[in-house]
TORFITOR-410142 format. One record per residue (C-alpha): x negated, y, z. Coordinates in steps of 0.2 Angstrom, whole numbers, padded with zeros to 4 digits, always signed. Layout:
BEGIN
XYZ
...
% end
This chain:
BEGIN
+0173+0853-0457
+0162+0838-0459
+0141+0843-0456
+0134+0834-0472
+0144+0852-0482
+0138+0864-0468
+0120+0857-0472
+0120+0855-0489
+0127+0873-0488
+0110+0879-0476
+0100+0871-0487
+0106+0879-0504
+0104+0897-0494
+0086+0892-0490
+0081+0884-0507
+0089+0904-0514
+0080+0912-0501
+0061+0905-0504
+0063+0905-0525
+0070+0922-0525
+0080+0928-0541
+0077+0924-0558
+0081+0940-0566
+0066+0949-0564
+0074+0964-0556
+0083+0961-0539
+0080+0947-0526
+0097+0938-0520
+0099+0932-0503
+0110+0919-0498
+0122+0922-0480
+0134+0909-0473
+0147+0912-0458
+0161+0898-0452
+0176+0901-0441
+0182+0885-0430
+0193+0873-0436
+0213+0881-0428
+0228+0873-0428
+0241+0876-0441
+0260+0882-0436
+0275+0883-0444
+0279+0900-0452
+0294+0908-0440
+0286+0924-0436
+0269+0933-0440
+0261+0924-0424
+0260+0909-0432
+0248+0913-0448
+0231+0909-0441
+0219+0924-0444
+0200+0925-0446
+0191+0938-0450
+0175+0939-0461
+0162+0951-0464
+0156+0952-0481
+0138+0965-0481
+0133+0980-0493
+0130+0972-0511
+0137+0956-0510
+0137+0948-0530
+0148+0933-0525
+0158+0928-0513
+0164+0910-0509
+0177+0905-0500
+0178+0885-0494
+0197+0884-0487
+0198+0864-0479
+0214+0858-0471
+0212+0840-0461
+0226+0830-0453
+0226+0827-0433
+0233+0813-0433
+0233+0795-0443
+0251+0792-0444
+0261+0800-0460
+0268+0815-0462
+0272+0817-0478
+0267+0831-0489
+0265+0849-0483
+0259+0865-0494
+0247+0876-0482
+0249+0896-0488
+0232+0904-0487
+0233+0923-0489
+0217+0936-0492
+0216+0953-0491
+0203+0967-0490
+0200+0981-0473
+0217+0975-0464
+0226+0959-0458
+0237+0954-0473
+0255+0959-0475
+0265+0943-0479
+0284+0938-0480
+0285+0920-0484
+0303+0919-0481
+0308+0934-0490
+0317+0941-0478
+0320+0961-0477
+0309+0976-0469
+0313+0990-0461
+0319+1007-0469
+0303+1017-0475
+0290+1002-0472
+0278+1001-0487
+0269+0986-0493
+0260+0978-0506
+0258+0959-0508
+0240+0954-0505
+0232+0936-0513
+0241+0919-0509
+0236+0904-0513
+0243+0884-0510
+0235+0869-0503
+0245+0852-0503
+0239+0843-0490
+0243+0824-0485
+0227+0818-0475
+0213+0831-0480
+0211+0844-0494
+0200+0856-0496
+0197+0872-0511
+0186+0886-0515
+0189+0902-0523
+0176+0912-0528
+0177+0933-0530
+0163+0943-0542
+0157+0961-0532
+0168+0959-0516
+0169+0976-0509
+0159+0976-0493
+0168+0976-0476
+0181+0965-0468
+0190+0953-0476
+0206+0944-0467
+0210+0925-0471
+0229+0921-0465
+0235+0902-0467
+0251+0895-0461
+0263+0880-0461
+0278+0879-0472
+0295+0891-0465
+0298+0882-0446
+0314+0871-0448
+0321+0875-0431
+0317+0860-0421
+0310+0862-0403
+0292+0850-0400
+0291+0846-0383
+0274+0847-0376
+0266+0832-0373
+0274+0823-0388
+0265+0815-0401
+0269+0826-0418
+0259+0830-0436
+0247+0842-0434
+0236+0851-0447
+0218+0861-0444
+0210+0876-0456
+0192+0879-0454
+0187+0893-0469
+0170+0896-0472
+0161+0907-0482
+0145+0909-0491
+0139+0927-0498
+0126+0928-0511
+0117+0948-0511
+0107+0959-0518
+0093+0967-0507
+0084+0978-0517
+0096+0986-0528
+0091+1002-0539
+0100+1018-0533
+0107+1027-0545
+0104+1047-0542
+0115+1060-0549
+0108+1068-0565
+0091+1055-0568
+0092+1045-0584
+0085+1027-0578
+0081+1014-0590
+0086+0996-0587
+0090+0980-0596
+0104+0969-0598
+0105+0949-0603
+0122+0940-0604
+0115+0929-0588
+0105+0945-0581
+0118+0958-0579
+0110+0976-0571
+0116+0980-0555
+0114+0997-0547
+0121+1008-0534
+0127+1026-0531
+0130+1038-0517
+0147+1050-0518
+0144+1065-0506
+0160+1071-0495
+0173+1084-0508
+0167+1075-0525
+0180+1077-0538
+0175+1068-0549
+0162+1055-0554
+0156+1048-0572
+0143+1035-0578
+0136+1037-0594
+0127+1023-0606
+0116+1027-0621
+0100+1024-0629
+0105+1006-0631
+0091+0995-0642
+0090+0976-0644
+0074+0966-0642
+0081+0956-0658
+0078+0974-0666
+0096+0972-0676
+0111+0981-0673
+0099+0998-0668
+0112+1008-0658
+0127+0995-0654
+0126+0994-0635
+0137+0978-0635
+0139+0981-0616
+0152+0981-0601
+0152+0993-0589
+0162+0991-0573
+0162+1005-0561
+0167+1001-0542
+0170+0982-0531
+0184+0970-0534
+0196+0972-0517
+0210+0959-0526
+0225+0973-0524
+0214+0983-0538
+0199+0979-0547
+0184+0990-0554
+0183+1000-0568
+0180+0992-0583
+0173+1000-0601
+0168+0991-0615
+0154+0998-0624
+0154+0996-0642
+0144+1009-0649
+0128+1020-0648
+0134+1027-0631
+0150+1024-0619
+0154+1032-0602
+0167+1028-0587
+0175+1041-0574
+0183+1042-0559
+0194+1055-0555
+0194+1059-0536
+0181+1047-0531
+0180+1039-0514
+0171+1049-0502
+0152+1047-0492
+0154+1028-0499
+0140+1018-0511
+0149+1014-0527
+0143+0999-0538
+0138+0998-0556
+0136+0982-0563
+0132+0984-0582
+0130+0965-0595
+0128+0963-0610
+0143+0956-0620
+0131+0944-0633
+0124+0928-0631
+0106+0926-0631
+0103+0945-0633
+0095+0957-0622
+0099+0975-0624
+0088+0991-0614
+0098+1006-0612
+0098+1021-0601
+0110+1025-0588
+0114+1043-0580
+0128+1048-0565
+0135+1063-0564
+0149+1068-0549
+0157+1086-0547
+0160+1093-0531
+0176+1105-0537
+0184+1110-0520
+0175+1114-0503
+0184+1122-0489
+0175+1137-0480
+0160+1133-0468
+0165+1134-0452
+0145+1138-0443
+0137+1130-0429
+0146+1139-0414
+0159+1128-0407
+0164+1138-0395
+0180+1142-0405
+0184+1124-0407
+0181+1119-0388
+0195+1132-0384
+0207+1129-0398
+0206+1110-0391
+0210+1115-0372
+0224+1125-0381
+0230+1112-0389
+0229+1101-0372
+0239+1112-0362
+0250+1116-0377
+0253+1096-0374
+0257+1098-0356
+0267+1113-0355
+0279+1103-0367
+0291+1099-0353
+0298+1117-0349
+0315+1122-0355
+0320+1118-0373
+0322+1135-0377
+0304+1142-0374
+0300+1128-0385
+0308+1135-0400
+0305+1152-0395
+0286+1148-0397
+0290+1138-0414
+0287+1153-0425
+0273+1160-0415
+0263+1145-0416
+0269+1140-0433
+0261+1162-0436
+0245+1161-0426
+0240+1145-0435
+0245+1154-0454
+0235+1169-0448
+0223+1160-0440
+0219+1149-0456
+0221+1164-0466
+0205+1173-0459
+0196+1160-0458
+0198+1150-0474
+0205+1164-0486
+0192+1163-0499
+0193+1143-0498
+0205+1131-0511
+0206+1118-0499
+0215+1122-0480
+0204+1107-0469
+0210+1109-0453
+0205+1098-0439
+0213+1085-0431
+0212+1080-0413
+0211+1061-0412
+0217+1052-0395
+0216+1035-0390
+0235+1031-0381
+0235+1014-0378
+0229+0996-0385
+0234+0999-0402
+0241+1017-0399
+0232+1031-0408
+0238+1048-0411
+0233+1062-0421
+0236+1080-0419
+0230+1096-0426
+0220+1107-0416
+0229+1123-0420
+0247+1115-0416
+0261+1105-0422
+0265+1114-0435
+0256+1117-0452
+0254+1131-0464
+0256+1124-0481
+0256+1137-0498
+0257+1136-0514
+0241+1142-0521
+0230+1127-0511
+0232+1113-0503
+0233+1107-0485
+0220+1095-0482
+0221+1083-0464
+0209+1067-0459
+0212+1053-0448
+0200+1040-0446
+0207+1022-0445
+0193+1012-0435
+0191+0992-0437
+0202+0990-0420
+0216+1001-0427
+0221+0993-0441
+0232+0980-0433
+0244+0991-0427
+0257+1002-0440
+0252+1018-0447
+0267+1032-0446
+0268+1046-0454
+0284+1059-0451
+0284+1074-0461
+0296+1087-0454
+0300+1104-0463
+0301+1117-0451
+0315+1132-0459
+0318+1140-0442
+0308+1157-0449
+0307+1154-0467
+0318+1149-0481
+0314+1136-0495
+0324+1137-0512
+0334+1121-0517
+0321+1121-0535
+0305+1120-0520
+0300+1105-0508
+0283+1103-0501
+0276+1086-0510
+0262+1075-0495
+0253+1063-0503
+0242+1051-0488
+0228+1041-0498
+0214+1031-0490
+0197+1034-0492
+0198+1049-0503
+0214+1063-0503
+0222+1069-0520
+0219+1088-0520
+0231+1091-0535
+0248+1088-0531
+0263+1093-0542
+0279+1082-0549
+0269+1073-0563
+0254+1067-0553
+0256+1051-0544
+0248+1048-0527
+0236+1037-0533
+0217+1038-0537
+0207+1026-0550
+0203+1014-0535
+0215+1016-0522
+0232+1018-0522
+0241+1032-0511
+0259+1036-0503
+0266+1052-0508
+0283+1059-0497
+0295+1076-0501
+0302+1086-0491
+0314+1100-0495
+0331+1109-0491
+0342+1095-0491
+0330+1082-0484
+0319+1090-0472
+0311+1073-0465
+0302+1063-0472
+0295+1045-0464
+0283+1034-0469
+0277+1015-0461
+0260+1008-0466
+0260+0990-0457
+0243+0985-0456
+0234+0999-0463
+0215+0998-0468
+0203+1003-0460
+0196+1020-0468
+0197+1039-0467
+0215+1042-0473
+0216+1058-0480
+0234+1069-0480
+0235+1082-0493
+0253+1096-0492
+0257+1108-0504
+0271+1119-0510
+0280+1112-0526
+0290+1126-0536
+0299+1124-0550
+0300+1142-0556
+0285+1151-0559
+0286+1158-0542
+0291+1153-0525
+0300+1169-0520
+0299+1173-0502
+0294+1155-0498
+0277+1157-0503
+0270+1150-0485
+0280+1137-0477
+0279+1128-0459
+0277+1109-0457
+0276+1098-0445
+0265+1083-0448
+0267+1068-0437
+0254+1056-0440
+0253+1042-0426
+0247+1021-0424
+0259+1011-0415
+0258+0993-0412
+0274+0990-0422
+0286+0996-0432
+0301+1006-0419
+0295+0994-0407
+0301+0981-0415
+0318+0988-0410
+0333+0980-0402
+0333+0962-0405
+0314+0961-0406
+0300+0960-0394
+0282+0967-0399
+0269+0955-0394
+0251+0959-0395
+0240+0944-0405
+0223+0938-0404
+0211+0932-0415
+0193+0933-0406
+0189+0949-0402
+0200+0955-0415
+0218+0962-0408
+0234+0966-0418
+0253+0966-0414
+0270+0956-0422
+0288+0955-0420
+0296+0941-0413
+0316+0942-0415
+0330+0936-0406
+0349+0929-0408
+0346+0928-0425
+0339+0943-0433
+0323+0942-0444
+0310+0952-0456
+0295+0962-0450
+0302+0975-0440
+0319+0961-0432
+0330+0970-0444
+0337+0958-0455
+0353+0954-0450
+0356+0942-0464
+0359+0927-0450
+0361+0937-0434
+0372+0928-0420
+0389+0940-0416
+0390+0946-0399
+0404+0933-0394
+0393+0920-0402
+0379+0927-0390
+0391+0927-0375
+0397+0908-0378
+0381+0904-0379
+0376+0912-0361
+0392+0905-0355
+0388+0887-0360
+0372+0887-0352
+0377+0894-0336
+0393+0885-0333
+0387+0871-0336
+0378+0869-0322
+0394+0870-0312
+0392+0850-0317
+0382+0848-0303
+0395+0855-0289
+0403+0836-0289
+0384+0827-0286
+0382+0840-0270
+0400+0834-0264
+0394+0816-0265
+0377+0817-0257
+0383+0827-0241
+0399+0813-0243
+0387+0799-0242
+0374+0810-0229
+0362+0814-0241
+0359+0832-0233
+0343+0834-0240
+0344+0828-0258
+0361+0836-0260
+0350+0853-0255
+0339+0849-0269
+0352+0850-0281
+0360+0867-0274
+0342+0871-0275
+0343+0865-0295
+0358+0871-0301
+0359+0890-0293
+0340+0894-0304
+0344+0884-0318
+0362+0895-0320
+0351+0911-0316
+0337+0907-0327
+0347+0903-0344
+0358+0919-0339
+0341+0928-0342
+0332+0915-0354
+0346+0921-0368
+0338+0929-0384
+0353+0942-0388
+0359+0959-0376
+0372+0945-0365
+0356+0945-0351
+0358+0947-0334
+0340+0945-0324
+0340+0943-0304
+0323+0941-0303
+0305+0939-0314
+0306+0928-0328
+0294+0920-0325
+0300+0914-0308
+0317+0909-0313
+0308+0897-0326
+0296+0890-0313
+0311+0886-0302
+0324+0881-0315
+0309+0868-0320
+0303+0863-0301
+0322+0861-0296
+0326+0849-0311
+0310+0837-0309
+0315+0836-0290
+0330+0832-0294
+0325+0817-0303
+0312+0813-0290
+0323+0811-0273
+0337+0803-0282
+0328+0790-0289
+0319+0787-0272
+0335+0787-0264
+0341+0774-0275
+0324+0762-0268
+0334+0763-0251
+0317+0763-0242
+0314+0768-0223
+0319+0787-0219
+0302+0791-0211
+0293+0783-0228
+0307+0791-0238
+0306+0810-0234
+0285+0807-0233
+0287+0805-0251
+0299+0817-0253
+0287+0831-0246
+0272+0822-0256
+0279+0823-0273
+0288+0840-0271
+0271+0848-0268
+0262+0837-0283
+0275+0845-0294
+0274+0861-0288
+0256+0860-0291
+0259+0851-0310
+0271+0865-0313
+0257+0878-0309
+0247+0872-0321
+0259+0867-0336
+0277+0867-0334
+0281+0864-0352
+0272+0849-0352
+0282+0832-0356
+0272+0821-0342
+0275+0833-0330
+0294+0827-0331
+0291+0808-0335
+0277+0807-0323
+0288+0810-0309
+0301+0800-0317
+0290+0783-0319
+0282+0784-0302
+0299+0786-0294
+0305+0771-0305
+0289+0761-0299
+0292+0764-0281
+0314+0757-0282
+0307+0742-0293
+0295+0738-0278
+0307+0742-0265
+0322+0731-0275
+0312+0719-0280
+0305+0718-0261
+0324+0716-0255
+0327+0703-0268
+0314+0690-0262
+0316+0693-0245
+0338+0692-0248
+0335+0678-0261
+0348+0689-0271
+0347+0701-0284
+0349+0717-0277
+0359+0726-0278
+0370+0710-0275
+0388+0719-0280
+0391+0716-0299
+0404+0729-0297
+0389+0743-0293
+0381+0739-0309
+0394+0737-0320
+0402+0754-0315
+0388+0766-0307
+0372+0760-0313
+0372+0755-0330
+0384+0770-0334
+0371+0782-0322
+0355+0774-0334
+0365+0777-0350
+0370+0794-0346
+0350+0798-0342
+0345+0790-0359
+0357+0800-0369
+0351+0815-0361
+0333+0813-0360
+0333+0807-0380
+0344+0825-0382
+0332+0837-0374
+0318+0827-0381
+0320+0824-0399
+0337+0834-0405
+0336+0852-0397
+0333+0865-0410
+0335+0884-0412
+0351+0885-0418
+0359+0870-0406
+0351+0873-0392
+0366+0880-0384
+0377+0867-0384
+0363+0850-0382
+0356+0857-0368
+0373+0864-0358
+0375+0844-0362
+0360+0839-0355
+0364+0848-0339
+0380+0840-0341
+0373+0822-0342
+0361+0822-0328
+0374+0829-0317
+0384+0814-0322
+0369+0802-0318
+0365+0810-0303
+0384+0805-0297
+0382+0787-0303
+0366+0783-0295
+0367+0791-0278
+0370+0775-0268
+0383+0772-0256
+0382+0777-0238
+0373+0767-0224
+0383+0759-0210
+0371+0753-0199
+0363+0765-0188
+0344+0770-0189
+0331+0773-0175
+0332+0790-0174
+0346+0792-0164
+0358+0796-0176
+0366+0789-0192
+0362+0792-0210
+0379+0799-0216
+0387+0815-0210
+0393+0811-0192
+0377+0813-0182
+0378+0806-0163
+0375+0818-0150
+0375+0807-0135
+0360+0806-0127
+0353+0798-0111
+0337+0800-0103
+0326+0784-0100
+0313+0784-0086
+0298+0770-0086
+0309+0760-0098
+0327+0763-0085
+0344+0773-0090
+0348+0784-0078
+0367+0779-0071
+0381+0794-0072
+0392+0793-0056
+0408+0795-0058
+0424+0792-0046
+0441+0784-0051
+0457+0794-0042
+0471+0783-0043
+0489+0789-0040
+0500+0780-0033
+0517+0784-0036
+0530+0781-0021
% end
């Protein structure tokens, strides 16, 4: 982003800082953050949405967003429409290509917005009473067409730099529950205040009376709007219009130990209206106190543990222990919370792994649930967690108890607050947050429920018995078995799929990345998935076809090219076993690392190019093999530090070019004859060898894509074979200093010299004479 709007930015946030506010009853504040300009990708898995993350404080008035998009480089691209996507306490859930999730995955739809961009564009957008915490900001390319960009190669590239700019509150007035406090509202001075909602609140109300007007007409006509809660963009505040002498709005199941906002204005222009303003929450369910002594919970915890690692004995203890745990719990439950209308029980959080949570409750898998109360569990969801996938599996557990058809145990898991009254007509939901509500009964005793990206908050799980009739029979205590657990991704992203763990700063969260043609959040979309003969082919292809360099290793032990014909042996055997374990779908077979195969399969090919080309300069066998060993170990090195590059193929390829122009050019002058002097060698080996390397390099550079990568690059293997068998020169005749020839015949004679002499053989003639 260009400095001139980064200061004039500072200087706005300094000018609100020193003048304060103008409405005579809080003092704003001004706060900017900026995240570095990234570079945009095109949209093929979740990998490649740039994320940032925000931090928007306690008592933010408005928030403002600066979203600018600036082009890399200055020839045209065209026009491409950059999808930006917001969302509140978690990364945002997105599906730009529609494509399917898996079974059970919930999601709701978070903010988008589109910026078309040809050079540089930028836009704001603007939010009235954020709700404080972490906000997400995703952007991405339009839906990747396929085509493969080498590294190295000049292509269009866009950068996103957000940047936002808070205005706060820093001396708001607290509301406190049950004190009338006067205020005063102007159309341009709204009143802001702030309450506090203790843990087990059920319900929360702010009232509105006493209005008067400094005009003195219209005595009792509040005129005013009263908005109760923050603006999250997946569900707004609370909204009341107050028309009258006295208004009021409610929350039913309020969120818990949380500061709630009350912004109140006055609806008419140019008036200003005093009015007093009250709050009022109920706390309508507590469960039992528990004391001070923890004692009790220490050793249900070491229970618990060894409960965990006794779990591998034989499967039928197991069950045997099912009903006795599922009865020490219900027992243990009912003496202590018997005069309770809420069962809390504890849950015992453990950190697993990088994104791996899991929760468990101390007094053992399974759960009592009745019908008289409900079941109430917590897990907290820290900052860290919430790029992974929320599970929640809800199992019925009948082995010791029977449940009517007519009966089900109804689960309802909400953030931030839990819904304590559960029956077929309530919806999961509260007034600001929305919930996920789950059965479970005779004929479906499981119950699953995915929460990609959930946000961070204290998710609350209430279970209670549903029955139809006015009793539940024998059933009036049932046994579930709550699985509530954080994984990285949803099944692991299951067979076609491969979870990858993403950064963005110090922020982690995890994404599917599919294969062989299956797609969607979880790689179960099917809708374009390659067959298993279609996979097979495809290793085929790739592998055989490197069976094209069997006829380049008969030509260059043929012409006594021992150590070049090595090379391509060299070539050939990785590149067969790396594409046989490069292959997207289940046709793999892998003889060693991945990454090894790649860094030889990419060594072998560069050398490749590097000896035949020097073999075609036909320079001196000492100079020759110097240069072998000298550009074998500055590739090797090149490939350590970037095989993928495109220079580290033509840089190899242009010096090696260099050094035959020198050498033919050399033998032309000194011949007075181009060189090579047969017209028969360039018409038939070396124009046909150059065409053959054009064609291929212009195919693996500029026409490989996803979905016809198969059949251009087993033809690119093909063609440099081709090329390798057209520009091996033909053999030497003449003999060189070493002692023995170039080709394949070496000559073993030998015969010591001494101080510049050869040392004479004797030998004696018989002849037979025949009488």
């Amino acid at each position: 982003m260009k400095v001139w709007f980064l200061c004039s930015l500072l200087f706005v946030a300094l000018t609100d800082w020193t003048s304060g506010d103008d409405d005579g009853q809080v003092t704003f504040v001004s706060e900017l953050s900026s995240k570095p300009a990234q570079k945009l990708s095109k949209y093929g898995w979740y990998g490649n949405a740039r994320l940032q993350r925000f931090h928007i404080p306690e008592e933010t008035a408005i928030a403002r967003w600066l979203f600018s998009v600036t082009k890399g480089h200055s020839f045209h691209c065209g026009r491409h429409n950059v999808t930006i996507y917001i969302r509140w306490g978690a990364p945002p859930v997105i599906n730009p290509t529609g494509q399917e999730f898996p079974n059970t995955t919930l999601w709701t739809p978070c903010l988008s917005l589109t910026l078309p961009v040809i050079s540089e564009n930028s836009t704001t957008f603007n939010l009235s009473d954020p709700a404080p915490g972490d906000w997400y900001v995703a952007a991405h390319l339009p839906e990747d067409d396929g085509r493969i960009e080498q590294k190295g190669f000049p292509s269009c590239s866009y950068f996103f730099q957000p940047q936002l700019s808070v205005r706060r509150a820093v001396d708001t007035p607290v509301l406190q529950n049950g004190i009338f406090l006067t205020q005063t509202a102007a159309p341009d001075r709204p009143t802001r205040l702030k309450l506090y909602v203790p843990e087990f609140a059920s319900s929360l109300s702010v009232s509105v009376a006493g209005c008067s007007s400094e005009e003195g007409t219209e005595m009792g006509n509040c005129f005013l709007v009263l908005r109760l809660g923050s603006a999250s963009l997946q569900q707004g505040p609370i909204t009341m219009n107050c028309s009258g002498f006295s208004c009021s709005a409610a929350l039913s199941n309020p969120p818990w130990d949380t500061w709630i906002r009350v912004v109140i204005e006055s609806t008419r222009a140019n008036r200003t209206v005093t009015f007093s303003v009250v709050s009022n929450y109920t706390v309508g369910c507590k469960p039992k106190s528990l004391g001070l002594k923890a004692d009790d919970e220490i050793f249900k915890l070491h229970g618990n543990s060894s409960y965990s690692n006794s779990s591998s004995s034989s499967n039928s203890s197991v069950l045997a222990d099912t009903g006795v745990s599922s009865n020490k719990s219900f027992s243990w439950m009912s003496q202590l919370l018997g005069s309770a209308c809420v069962w809390s029980i504890p849950v015992l959080y453990e950190e697993v792994d990088v994104l791996s949570l899991r929760f468990t409750p101390v007094g053992g898998a399974n759960v009592s649930v009745t019908n008289t109360h409900p079941t109430l569990l917590t897990y907290p969801l820290h900052v860290h967690a919430s790029g992974g996938t929320l599970n929640l599996q809800l199992t019925l557990n009948s082995t010791n108890m029977t449940l009517g058809n007519s009966s089900s145990v109804v689960a309802c898991l909400s953030p931030w607050t839990p819904v304590l009254e559960l029956n077929h007509s309530q919806s999961c939901r509260t007034d600001l947050f929305g919930g996920y509500g789950v059965a479970v009964n005779a004929s479906v005793p499981k119950a699953v429920v995915r929460l990609p990206f959930p946000q961070s908050a204290t998710w609350y799980l209430t279970l209670q018995l549903i029955c139809n009739s006015s009793n539940c029979g024998n059933a009036s205590v049932v046994s579930v078995t709550p699985e509530v657990f954080l994984s990285a991704c949803v099944e692991d992203c299951g067979l076609y799929g491969e979870c990858r763990l993403l950064r963005s700063y110090s922020y982690l969260y995890a994404g599917c990345v599919c294969k062989a043609g299956w797609s969607g959040w979880g790689c179960t979309d099917d809708s374009t998935a390659q067959s298993y003969s279609h996979q097979l082919l495809a290793t085929l292809l790739l592998t055989l076809s490197n069976l094209a360099f069997l006829p380049a290793i008969v030509v260059a032990v043929k012409h006594g090219y021992i150590t070049e014909a090595s090379v391509y042996l060299f070539s050939m055997f990785f590149s067969t076993f790396y594409h046989a374990c490069d292959q997207p779908g289940i046709a793999v077979m892998c003889i060693m690392e991945y990454n090894t195969l790649q860094y030889c399969d990419f060594l072998g090919s560069i050398c490749s190019f590097w000896v035949t080309i020097l073999c075609m300069a036909r320079i001196r066998n000492a100079f020759k093999y110097t240069l072998f060993m000298l550009g074998t170990l500055l590739i090797a090195m090149s490939m350590q530090l970037d095989r993928t590059g495109l220079w580290n193929l033509l840089g190899p390829i242009l010096c090696a070019i260099l050094i035959m122009v020198i050498a033919w050019v050399r033998k032309g002058v000194h011949r007075r004859h181009c060189y090579p002097p047969s017209w028969r060698r360039w018409v038939f080996y070396l124009i046909p060898g150059v065409l053959c390397a054009l064609i291929g390099l212009c195919l693996y550079t500029f026409a490989e894509t996803e979905d016809n990568y198969y059949y251009t690059h087993s033809l690119w293997h093909i063609l440099v074979a081709s090329c390798v068998v057209l520009l091996l020169p033909p053999k030497k005749k003449n003999r060189e200093k070493f002692g023995w020839s170039s080709g394949w015949t070496l000559n073993w004679s030998w015969r010591p010299r001494v101080c510049g002499y050869t040392l004479c053989e004797g030998s004696k003639d018989e002849l037979y004479t025949v009488t």
